[in-house]
N, C-alpha and C positions, 0 to 999 in steps of 0.2 A: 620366628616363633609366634603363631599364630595366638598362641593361649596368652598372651601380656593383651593383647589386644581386645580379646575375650574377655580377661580380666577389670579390664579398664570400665569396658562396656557395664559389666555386671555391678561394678563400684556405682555407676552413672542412675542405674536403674537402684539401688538400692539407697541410695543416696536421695534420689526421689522422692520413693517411698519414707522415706524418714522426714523431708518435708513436709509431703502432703500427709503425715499422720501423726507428725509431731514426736516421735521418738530420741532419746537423743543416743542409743545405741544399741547395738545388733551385736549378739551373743553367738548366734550359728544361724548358717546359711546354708538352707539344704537345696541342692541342685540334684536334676535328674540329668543325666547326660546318657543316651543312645552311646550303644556301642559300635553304631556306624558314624556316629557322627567324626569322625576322626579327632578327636580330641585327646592328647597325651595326658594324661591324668597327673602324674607326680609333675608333669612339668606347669598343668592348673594349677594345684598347690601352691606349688614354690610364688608363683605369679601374683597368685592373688594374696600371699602374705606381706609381698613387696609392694604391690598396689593399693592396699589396704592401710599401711602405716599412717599414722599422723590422723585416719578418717572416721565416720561413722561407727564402719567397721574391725576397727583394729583390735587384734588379736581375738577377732571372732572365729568360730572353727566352723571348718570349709566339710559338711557329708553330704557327700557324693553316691548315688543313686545310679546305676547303670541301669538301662534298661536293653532288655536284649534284644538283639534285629530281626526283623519280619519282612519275609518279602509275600509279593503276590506272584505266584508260577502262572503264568501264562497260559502253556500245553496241559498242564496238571488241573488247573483253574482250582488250588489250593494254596494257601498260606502255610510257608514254611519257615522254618528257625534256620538265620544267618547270622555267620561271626564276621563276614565280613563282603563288602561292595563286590560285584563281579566272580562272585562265587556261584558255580553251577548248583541245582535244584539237585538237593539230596535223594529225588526220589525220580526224576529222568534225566537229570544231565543238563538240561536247558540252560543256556543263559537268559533266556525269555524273563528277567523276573522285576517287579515293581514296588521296591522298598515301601513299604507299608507302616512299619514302625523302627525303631532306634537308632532313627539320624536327629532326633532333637536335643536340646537343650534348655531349661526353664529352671525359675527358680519356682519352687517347690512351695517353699515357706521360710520363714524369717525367724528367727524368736530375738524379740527387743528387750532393752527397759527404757 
């Protein structure tokens, strides 16, 4: 389960940020996460409630932000909307295509006190 280790990450970086700004805790954490980025959502959640105990962030609430997937069609030489990796081009077939947008992952914004 790739998302404990996502989660871990994202404690590390927020934990940071509360150093270097002096806060001593983080209320909600908004992530944007690509819907190609293959990331299990509910199985995020759960992760980052267990990895967060005891921390900065504990029992901070976790919104989540999809952003929907864009490729670049190749033969078409247009940007199309994908739900998912290796999906042919809605509008010739092509596999020819060069994910453009929602395989990221980023936090968003913070809200502390």
């Amino acid at each position: 389960m790739h998302e404990m280790a996502l989660c871990e990450s994202l404690l590390q970086l927020i934990e940071a940020e509360a150093q270097q700004h002096g806060f001593a805790r983080v209320t909600t954490v908004y992530l944007e996460i690509g819907e190609l980025a293959g990331v299990e959502l509910a199985a995020l959640k759960f992760c980052f409630d267990v990895v967060t105990k005891k921390t900065v962030a504990h029992n901070s609430k976790l919104r989540i932000v999809v952003v929907p997937g864009a490729s670049w069609c190749m033969p078409c030489a247009t940007q199309v909307a994908v739900k998912q990796r290796h999906q042919p081009c809605p509008h010739c077939g092509s596999h020819q295509l060069q994910v453009v947008a929602g395989d990221e992952m980023k936090i968003k914004e913070l809200e502390v006190v």
